[in-house]
N, C-alpha and C positions, 0 to 999 in steps of 0.2 A: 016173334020167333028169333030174331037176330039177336034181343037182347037177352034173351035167355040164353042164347049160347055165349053170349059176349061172359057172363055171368058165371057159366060153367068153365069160363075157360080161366078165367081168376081165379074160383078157388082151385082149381088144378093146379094153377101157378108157385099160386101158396102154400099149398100140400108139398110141391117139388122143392121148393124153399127150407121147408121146416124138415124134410127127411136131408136135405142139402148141411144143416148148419150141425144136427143133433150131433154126429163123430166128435165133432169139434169140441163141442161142453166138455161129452168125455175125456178130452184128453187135458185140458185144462183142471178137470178133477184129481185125475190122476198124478200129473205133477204138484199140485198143492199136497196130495197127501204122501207124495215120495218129500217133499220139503220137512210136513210135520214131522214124519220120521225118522228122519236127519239130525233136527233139531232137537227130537228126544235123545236118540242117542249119546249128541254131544252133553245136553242134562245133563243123564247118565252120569257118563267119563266123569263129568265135573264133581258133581254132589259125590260120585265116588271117593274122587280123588282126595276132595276136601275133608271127609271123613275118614279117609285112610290116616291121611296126613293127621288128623286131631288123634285119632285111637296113638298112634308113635309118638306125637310129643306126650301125649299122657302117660305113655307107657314110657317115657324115657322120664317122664317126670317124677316118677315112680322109683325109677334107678336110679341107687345111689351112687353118687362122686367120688372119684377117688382122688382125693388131695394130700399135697405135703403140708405137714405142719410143723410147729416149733415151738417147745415150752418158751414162757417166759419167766427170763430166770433172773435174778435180784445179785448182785455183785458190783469189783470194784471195774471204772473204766477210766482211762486217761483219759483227759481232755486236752488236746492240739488246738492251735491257729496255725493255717495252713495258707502257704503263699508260693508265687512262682520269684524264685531264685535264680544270679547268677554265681558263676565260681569264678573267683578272681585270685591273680596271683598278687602275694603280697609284695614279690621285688622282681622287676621284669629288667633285663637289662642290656641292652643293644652295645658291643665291645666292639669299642676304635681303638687303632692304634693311634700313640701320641705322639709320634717320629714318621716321618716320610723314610722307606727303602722297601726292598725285596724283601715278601715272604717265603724263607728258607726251610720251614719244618711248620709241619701241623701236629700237634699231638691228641686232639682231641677225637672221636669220634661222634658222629651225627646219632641224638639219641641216648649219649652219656650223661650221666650224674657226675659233674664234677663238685670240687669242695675247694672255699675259699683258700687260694694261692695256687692252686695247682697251674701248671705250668700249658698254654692252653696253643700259643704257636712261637715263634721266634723268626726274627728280621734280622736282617743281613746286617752284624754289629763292628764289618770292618771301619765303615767311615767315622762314627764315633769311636771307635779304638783309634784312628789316625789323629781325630779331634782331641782325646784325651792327651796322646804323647804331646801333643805340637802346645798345648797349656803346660805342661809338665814341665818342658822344655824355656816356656817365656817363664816360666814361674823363679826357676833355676836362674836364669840370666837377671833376671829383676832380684833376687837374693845375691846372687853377687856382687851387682852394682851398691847393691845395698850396702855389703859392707866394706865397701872400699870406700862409699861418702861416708861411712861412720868412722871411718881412719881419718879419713880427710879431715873431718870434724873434731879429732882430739887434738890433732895437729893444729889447726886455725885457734884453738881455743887455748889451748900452752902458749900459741903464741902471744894470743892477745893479753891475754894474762902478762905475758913480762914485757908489752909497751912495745911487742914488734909490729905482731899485726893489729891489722883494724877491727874491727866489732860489723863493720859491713864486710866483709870475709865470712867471719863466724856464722853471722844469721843468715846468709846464702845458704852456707853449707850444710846448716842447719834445718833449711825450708827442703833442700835438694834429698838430704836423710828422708825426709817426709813425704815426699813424692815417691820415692821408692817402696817406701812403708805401702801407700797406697796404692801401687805395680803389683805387689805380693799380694795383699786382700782380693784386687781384681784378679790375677791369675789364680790363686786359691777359689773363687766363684768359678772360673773360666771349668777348673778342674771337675770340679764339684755340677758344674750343668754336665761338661760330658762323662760323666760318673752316671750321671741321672738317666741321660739320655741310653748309656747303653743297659740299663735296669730296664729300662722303655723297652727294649727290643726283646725283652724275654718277657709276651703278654702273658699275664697271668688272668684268672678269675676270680672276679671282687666278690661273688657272692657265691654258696651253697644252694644249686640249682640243677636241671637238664635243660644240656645244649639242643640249639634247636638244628635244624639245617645251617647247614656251611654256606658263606654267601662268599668266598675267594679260595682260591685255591694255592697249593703255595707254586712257587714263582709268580706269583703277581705283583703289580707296585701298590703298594698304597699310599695313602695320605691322611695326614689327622684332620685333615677337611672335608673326605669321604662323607656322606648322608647313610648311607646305609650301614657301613660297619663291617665287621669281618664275623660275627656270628651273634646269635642270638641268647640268653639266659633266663630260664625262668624257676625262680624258687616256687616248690612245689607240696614241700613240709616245713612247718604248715600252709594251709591255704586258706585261701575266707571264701565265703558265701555272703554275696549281699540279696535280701530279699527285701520287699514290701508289704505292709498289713494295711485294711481299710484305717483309716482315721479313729474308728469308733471302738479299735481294738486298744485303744494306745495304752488308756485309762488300766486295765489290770493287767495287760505286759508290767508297764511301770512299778504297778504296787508286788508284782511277784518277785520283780528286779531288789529293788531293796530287802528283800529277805532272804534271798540264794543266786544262786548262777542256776543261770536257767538255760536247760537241756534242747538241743535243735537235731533235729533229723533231716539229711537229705535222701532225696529216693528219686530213680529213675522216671525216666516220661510217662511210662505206662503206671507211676504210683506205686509198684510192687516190690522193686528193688531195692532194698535199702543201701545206700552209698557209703554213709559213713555217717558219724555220730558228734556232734561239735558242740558248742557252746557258746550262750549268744557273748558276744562283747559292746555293745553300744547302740545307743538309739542314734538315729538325725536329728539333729536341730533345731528341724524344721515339716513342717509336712507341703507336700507335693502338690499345691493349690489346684490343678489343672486334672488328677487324678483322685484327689481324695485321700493319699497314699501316705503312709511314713516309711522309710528304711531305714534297716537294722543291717547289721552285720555282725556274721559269724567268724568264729575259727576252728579248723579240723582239722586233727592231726594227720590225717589223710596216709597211713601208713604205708598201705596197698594200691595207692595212687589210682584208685575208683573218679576219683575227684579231678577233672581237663579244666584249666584256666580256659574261661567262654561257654562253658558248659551251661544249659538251660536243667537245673534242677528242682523237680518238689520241696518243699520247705513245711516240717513240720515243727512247731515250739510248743515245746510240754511248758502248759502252766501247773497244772494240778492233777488230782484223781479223786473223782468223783464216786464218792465212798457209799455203796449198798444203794444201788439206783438198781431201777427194772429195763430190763434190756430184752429187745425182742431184735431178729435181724431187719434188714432195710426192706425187703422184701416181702414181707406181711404188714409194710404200712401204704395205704391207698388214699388218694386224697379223691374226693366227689365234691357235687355241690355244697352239699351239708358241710363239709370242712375234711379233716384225717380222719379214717376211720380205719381198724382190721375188722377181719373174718375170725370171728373168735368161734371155738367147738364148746359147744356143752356136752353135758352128761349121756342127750338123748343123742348125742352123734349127727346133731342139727347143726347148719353154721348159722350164727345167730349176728349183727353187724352193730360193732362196738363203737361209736368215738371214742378217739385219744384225743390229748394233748403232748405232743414233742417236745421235747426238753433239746437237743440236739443229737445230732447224726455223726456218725464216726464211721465212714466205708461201711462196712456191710452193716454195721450192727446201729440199731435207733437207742437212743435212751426216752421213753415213758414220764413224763411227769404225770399224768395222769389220764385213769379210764381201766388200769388193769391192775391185775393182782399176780403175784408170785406163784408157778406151777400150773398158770392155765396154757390152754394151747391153741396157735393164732396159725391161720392161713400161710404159708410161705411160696408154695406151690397148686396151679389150678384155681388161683380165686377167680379169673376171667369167667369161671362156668357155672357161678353161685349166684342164689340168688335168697335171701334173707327165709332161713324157713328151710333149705337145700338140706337133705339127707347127702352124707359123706361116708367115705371110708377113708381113714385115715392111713397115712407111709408116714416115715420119719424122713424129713430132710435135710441137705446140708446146707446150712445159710449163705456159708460163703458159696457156693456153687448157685443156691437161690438168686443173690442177690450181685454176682458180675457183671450182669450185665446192666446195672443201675449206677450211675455217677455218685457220686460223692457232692456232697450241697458243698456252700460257700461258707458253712459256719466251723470248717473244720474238720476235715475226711481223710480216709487212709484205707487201703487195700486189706493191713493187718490191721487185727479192732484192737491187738496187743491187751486184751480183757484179763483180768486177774480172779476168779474164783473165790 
């Protein structure tokens, strides 16, 4: 009996147990399938979004570009060697006085164009006027003595002559003429330095030039031992340009040199400005072991005085003009791994991707040795968004606007392609 209850009372226990735990499953069901849920939706979003995104690039695939283009056109172009220049003046010249006094008058202004002799200050020329009379004076005195021994001397020599006097009488008086002679020549020097000396005091200018700033003022003293000078002069027409070429230019500068004067341009920092127009004059001697470099030097008539002695100038030297080449601007050439290539248009308004070969570069504009034909038309603008195969609509562009914002190579570049039609 006992154990039968013992019996009943277990599985009651167990009963109590299993209705105890059942809530529980349920709610662990239920959170798994709020999880699944979850997890679809995000699916969803995803695979959505992912198909969103392909239909737009398809569809953008589909729309055609609109790009700038640029025939390529067949004409004549200069060819330059292009180098960094300085402008140097060809007579520079630092004016001392050559008398020690007081600076009395300035006639110059700071900033003027004076012209060889002009009259540029003047020094106080009473002490050389005193120095001149007081030689004047011994000169006179030495010329009278003079010729009262030359009296003396006709007398000594009558006498000798009829056996009165001696013959050492005569050649005294003789030697004494002689020393006077040489009183006169020294006084005539005497005259003649302070002659010179007061020409000294009226400084002129030795060369055709502009004065620079004034370095004394007048009432000052000066000396002809002074370092610095009383002002400065710089000849300024003409002027030279010295500039440098690589080594490996030297070979056809040379050979163009024995055929003509060869034409040099200089141009501002920014490349665009042209300064003035000159003409080379002479190579170096030597090249530049430690640079690679050779310099040349020009000369420019510099009329409009664009051209500052120290000035950092562009240097361009016209060798020649490369007669009926294909020219496209610098801006429709692209370099990739495969080597240069443009974005050439065909027919069907596809861009289609050409290799070139380069012949050389001129600021904005390339010259073509090979890869293209005359009248076709190459990428300028928009190539970034192409891609071999790319339907296009094409604008016309301006090259130079294309291609500003692209440097110039080292074989020779300029802001104007200067091209001839």
């Amino acid at each position: 009996m006992a154990v039968t209850e013992h019996i009943q009372a277990t599985n009651q226990s167990s009963a109590d147990l299993r209705l105890e735990h059942k809530p529980k499953r349920h709610a662990g069901a239920w959170a798994t399938l709020v999880l699944v849920l979850i997890a679809g939706a995000i699916v969803y979003q995803v695979v959505k979004h992912a198909r969103s995104a392909t239909k737009t690039k398809n569809d953008n695939a589909d729309q055609p570009i609109s790009v700038g283009v640029a025939p390529v056109v067949r004409t004549n172009v200069p060819y330059y060697l292009t180098g960094l220049g300085t402008v140097t003046a060809y007579n520079t010249v630092t004016v001392h006085t050559r008398v020690d006094g007081q600076i009395m008058k300035v006639f110059f202004r700071e900033g003027q164009f004076v012209h060889t002799g002009d009259l540029l200050a003047e020094i106080d020329p009473r002490p050389y006027e005193v120095a001149l009379q007081q030689a004047r004076g011994q000169l006179a005195k030495d010329e009278a003595s003079q010729r009262d021994a030359q009296m003396d001397l006709r007398r000594y020599q009558t006498l000798w002559q009829e056996g009165i006097g001696t013959k050492q009488q005569y050649d005294s008086q003789s030697a004494l003429v002689g020393q006077y002679e040489g009183a006169i020549q020294s006084d005539q020097a005497q005259i003649a330095s302070a002659k010179l000396n007061l020409t000294y005091c009226r400084i002129t200018s030795p060369i055709d030039g502009r004065v620079g700033l004034r370095l004394v003022d007048p009432g000052n003293i000066v000396h002809a031992t002074d370092t610095n000078g009383i002002l400065v002069i710089t000849q300024m027409q003409p002027i030279a340009v010295d500039f440098a070429l690589p080594e490996d230019e030297l070979p056809q500068v040379m050979q163009e040199m024995r055929g003509r004067q060869l034409t040099v341009e200089a141009y501002g920092r920014d490349n665009n400005v042209l300064l003035g127009t000159g003409k080379l004059l002479t190579v170096d001697n030597q090249i530049d072991p430690t640079t690679g470099t050779i310099k040349l030097k020009s000369e420019f008539a510099n009329p409009k005085l664009t051209l500052w002695p120290n000035q950092f100038v562009n240097v361009r030297l016209f060798l020649s003009e490369r007669k009926g080449v294909l020219v496209v601007p610098s801006a429709a050439v692209q370099k990739g791994s495969q080597g240069t290539f443009v974005y050439l248009i065909g027919a069907d308004r596809k861009a289609d991707v050409r290799p070139v070969q380069v012949d050389f570069t001129q600021g904005n504009s390339t010259v073509i040795r090979e890869g293209l034909s005359a009248g076709q038309e190459v990428v300028v603008d928009g190539g970034d968004k192409l891609q071999p195969g790319s339907r296009v609509i094409t604008h016309a562009s301006n090259p130079n606007d294309a291609s500003n914002e692209s440097e110039p190579d080292g074989s020779g570049g300029s802001a104007d392609t200067g091209l001839h039609p």
